[in-house]
C-alpha positions as a LaTeX table, in Angstrom:
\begin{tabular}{lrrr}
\hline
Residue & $x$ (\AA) & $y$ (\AA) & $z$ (\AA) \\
\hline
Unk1 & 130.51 & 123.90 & 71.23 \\
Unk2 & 132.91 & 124.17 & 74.01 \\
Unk3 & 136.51 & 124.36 & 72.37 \\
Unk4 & 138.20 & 121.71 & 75.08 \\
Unk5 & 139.24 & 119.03 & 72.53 \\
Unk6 & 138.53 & 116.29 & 75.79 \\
Unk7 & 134.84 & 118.10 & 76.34 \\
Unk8 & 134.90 & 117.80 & 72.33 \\
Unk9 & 135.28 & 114.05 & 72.59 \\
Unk10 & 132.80 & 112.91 & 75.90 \\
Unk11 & 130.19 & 114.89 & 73.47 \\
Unk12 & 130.93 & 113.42 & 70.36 \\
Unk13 & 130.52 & 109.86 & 72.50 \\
Unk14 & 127.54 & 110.81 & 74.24 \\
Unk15 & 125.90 & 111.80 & 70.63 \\
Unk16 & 127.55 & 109.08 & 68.67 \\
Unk17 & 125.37 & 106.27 & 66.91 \\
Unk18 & 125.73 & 103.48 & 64.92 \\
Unk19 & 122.97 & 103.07 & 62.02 \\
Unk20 & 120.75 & 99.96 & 62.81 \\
Unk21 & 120.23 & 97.23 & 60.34 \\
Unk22 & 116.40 & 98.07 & 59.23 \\
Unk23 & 116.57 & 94.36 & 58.07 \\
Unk24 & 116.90 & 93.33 & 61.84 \\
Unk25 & 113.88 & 95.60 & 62.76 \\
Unk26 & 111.85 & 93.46 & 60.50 \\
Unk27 & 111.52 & 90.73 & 62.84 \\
Unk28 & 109.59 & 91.05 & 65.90 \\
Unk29 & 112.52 & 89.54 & 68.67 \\
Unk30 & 114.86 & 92.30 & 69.42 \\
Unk31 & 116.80 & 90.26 & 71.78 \\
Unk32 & 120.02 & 90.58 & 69.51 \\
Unk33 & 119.89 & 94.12 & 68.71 \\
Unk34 & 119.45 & 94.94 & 72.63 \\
Unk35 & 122.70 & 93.03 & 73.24 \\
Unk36 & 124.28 & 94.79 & 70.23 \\
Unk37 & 123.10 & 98.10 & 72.27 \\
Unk38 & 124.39 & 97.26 & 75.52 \\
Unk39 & 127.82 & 96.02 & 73.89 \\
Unk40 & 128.13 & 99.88 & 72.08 \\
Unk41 & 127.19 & 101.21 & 75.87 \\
Unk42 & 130.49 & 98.92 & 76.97 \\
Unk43 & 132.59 & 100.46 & 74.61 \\
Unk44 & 131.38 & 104.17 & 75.33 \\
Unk45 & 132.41 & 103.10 & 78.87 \\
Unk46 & 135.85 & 101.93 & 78.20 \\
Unk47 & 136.36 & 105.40 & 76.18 \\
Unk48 & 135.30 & 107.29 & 79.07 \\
Unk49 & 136.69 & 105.41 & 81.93 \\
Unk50 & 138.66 & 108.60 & 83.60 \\
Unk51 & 135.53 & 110.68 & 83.81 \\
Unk52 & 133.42 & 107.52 & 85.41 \\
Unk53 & 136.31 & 106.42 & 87.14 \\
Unk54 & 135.51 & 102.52 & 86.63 \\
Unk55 & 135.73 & 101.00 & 83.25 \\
Unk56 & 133.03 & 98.41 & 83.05 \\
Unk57 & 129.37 & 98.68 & 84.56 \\
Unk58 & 127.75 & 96.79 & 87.21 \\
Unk59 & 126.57 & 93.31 & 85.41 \\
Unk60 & 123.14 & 93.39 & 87.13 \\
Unk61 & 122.30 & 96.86 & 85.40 \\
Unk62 & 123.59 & 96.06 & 81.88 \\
Unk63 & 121.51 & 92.29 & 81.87 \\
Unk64 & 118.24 & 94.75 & 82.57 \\
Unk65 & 119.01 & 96.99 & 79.41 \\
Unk66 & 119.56 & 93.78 & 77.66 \\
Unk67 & 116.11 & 92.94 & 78.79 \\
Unk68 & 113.64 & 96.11 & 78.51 \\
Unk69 & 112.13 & 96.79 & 75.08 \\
Unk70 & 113.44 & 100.19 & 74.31 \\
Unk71 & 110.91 & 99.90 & 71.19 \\
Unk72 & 108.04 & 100.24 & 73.21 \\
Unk73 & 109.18 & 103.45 & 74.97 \\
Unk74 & 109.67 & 105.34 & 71.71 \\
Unk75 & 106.96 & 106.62 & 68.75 \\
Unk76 & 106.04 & 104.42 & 66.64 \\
Unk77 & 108.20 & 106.97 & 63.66 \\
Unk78 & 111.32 & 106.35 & 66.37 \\
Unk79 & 111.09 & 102.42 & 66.51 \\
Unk80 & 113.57 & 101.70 & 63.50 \\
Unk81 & 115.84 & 103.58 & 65.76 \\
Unk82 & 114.96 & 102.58 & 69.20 \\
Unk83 & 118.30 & 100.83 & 69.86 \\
Unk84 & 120.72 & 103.00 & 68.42 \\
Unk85 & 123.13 & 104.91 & 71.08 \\
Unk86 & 121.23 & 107.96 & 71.06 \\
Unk87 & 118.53 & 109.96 & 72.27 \\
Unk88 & 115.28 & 110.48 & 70.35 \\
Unk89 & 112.05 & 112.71 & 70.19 \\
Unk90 & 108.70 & 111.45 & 72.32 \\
Unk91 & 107.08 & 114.42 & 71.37 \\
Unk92 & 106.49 & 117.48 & 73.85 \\
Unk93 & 109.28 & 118.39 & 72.97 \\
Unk94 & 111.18 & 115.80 & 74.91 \\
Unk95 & 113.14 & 113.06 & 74.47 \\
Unk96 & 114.26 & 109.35 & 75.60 \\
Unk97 & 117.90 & 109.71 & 76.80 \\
Unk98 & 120.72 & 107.85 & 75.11 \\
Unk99 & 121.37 & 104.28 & 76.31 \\
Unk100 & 125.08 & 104.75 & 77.82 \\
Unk101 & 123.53 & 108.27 & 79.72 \\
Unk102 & 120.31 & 105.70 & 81.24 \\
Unk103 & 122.98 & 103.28 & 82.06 \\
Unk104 & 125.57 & 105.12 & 83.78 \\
Unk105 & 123.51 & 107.20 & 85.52 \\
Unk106 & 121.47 & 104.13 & 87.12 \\
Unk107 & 124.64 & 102.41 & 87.80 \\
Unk108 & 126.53 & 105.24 & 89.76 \\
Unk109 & 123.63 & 105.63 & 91.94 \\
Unk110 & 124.44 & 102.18 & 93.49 \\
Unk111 & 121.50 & 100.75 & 93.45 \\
Unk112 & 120.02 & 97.60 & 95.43 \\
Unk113 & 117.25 & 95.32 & 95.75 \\
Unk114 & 115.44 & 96.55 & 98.33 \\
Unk115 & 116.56 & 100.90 & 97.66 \\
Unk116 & 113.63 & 103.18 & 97.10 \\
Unk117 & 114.06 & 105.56 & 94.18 \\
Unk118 & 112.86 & 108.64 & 92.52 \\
Unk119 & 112.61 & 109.96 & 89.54 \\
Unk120 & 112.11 & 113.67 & 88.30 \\
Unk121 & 110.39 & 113.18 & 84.64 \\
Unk122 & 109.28 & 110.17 & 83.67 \\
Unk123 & 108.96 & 110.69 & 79.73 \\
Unk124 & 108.13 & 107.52 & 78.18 \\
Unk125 & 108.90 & 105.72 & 81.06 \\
Unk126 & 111.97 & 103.95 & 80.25 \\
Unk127 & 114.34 & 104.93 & 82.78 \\
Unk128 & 111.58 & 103.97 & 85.25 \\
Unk129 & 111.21 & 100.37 & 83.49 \\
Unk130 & 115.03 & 100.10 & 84.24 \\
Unk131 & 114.95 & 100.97 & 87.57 \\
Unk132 & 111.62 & 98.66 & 87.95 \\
Unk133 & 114.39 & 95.35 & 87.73 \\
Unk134 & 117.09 & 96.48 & 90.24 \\
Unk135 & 115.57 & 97.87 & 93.15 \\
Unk136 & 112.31 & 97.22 & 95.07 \\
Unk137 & 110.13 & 100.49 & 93.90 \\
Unk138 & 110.04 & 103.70 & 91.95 \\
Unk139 & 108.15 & 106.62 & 92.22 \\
Unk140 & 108.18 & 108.40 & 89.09 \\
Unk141 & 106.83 & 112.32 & 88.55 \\
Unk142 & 106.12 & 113.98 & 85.11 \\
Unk143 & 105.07 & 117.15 & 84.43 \\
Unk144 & 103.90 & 117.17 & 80.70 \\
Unk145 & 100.45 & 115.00 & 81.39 \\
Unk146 & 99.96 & 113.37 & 78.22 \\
Unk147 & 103.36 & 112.17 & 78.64 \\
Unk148 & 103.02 & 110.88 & 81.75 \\
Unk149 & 99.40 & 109.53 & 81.46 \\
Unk150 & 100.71 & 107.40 & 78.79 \\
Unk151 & 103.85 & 106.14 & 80.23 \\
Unk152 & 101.57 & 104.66 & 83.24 \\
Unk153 & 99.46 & 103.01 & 81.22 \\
Unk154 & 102.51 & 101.83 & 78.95 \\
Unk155 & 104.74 & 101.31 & 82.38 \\
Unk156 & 101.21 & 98.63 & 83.76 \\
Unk157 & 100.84 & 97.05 & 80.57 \\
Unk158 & 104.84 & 96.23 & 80.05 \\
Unk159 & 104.27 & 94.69 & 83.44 \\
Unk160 & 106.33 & 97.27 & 85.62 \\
Unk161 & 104.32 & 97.15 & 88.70 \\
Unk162 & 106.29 & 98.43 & 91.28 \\
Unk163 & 106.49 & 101.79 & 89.55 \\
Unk164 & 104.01 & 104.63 & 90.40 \\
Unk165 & 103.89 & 107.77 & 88.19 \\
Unk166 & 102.31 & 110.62 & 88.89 \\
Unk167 & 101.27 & 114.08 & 87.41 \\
Unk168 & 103.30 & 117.02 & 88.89 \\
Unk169 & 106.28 & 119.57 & 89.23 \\
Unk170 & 109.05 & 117.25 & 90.23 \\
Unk171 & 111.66 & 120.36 & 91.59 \\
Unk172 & 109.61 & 119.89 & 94.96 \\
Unk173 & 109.62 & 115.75 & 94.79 \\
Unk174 & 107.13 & 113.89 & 96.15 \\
Unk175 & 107.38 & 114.02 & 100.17 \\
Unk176 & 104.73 & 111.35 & 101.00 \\
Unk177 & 106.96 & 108.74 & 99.76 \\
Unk178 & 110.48 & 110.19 & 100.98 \\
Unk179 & 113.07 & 109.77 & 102.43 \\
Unk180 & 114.44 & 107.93 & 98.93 \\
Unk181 & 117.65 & 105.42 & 98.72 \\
Unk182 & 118.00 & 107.27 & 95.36 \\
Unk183 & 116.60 & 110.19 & 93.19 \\
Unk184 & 117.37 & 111.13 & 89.66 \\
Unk185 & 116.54 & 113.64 & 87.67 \\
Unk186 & 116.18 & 113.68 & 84.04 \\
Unk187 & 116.40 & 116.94 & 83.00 \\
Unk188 & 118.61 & 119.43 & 83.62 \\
Unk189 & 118.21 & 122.05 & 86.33 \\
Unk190 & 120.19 & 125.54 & 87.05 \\
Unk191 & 120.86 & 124.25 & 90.59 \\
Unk192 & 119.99 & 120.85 & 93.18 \\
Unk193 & 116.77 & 121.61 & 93.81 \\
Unk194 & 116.77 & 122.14 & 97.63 \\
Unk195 & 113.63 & 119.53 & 97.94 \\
Unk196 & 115.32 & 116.54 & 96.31 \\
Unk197 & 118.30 & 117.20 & 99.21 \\
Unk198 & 115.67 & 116.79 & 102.01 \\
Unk199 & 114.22 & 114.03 & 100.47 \\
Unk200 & 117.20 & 111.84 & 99.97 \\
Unk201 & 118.53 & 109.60 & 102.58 \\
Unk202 & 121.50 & 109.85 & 104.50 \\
Unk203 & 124.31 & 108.00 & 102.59 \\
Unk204 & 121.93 & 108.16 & 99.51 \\
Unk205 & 123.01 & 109.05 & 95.80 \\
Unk206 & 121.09 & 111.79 & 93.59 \\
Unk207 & 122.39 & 111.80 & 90.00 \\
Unk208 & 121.31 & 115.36 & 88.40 \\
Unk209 & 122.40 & 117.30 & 85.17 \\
Unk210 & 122.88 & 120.86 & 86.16 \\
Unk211 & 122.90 & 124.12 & 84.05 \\
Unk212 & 121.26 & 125.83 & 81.03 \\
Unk213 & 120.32 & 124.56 & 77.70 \\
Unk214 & 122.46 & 127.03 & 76.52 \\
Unk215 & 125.74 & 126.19 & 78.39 \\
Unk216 & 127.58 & 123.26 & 79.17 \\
Unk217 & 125.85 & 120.88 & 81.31 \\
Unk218 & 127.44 & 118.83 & 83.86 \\
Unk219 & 125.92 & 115.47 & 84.95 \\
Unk220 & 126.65 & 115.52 & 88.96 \\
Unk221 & 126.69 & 112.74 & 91.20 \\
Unk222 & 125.87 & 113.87 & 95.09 \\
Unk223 & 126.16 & 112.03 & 97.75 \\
Unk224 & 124.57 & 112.69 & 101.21 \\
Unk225 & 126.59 & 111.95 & 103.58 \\
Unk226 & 125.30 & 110.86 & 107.29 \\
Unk227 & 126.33 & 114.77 & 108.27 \\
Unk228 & 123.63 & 115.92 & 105.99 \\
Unk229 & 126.60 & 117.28 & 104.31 \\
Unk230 & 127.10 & 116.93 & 99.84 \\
Unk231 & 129.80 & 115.76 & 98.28 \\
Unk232 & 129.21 & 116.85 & 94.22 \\
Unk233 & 131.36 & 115.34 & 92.01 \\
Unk234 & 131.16 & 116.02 & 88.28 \\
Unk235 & 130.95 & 112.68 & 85.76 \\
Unk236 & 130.55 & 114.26 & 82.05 \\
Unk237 & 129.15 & 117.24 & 80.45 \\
Unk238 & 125.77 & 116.01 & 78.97 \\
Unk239 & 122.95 & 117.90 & 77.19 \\
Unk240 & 119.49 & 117.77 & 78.70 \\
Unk241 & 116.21 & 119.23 & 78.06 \\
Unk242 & 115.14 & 121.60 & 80.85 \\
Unk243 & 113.37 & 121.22 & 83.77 \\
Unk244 & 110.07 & 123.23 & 83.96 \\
Unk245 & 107.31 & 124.30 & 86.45 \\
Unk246 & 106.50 & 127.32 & 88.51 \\
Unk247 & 110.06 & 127.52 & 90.49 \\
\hline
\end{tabular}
């Protein structure tokens, strides 16, 4: 653990929790404990205001987490958990991200109705279910295939049809579909993959965790400006699974 008393404190809020009520699990509307989620994602963003630089979250992408069913992204083991503040297991390996990351990374990429996004790892597809209600489509990659195969199917079902998922090695994105409003990436790479910087529009936003599972991580935000030129800036040091494939 890095000995910085501030890096200290954005981890200990990006890990934090607060134990559900197992009695509110019992019923089948989870329409309370989804608000109760988004208002511990409020707070988390009022403690870490300077690193965000804003201190409240677009209202468009916080109504969206009040509306998809984190419960159905998660194992059925995970579902007494599914809206704490925290990240859990989906097997491979792998995990669902914490609430407050999902939200403030969608919300920093300044999203809009009609933007074009893509995502690197789709997992259990609820990042991609986000996305699905704030911009017109998303174009999701995976690379573990039971994981993927399953979030489709799970991603159709839910009702998410302007998503498409498919099976792949998301460091080289998916060119067929670019250029992309948006791309993020959902596990942590050693550098921007190269790729994902051709693919993204001019003026477009790329939100990317960068370095080893070992190290520090730092969630960047890039922005491509009309230039083709990157501004990076840092927003919090996060911990992410890796990326993986062949590069």
């Amino acid at each position: 653990m890095n000995s910085n008393p501030y890096i200290q404190f954005v981890y200990a809020l990006v890990f934090c929790f607060i134990s559900a009520d197992e009695s509110v699990y019992a019923v089948e509307d989870y329409s309370m404990v989804r608000k109760n989620m988004v208002q511990l994602i409020k707070y988390d963003v009022q403690s870490t205001r300077d690193y965000l630089d804003k201190d409240k979250l677009n209202a468009k992408v916080l109504k969206v987490l009040e509306t998809v069913p984190r419960h159905e992204f998660v194992p059925e083991s995970q579902i007494p958990y599914a809206y704490e503040n925290r990240p859990l297991p989906i097997g491979h390996g792998q995990t669902i991200s914490q609430p407050y990351i999902v939200a403030i990374m969608t919300d920093l990429l300044q999203l809009s109705p009609d933007s074009r996004v893509l995502e690197l790892g789709t997992g259990s597809g609820y990042q991609a279910a986000v996305l699905s209600g704030l911009v017109k489509e998303v174009y999701s990659i995976e690379i573990v295939e039971p994981l993927g195969i399953a979030a489709q199917k799970r991603l159709q079902k839910l009702g998410y049809g302007n998503v498409t998922v498919k099976i792949g090695d998301g460091y080289y994105g998916w060119e067929e579909h670019a250029p992309f409003d948006a791309i993020i990436v959902t596990a942590a790479a050693s550098h921007i993959p190269p790729p994902l910087v051709e693919q993204l529009k001019a003026g477009g936003r790329m939100m990317v965790p960068v370095g080893s599972f070992f190290v520090t991580q730092q969630l960047l935000l890039v922005h491509k400006q009309t230039d083709g030129k990157l501004i990076n800036r840092q927003i919090l040091p996060v911990r992410f699974v890796p990326v993986t494939g062949d590069h």
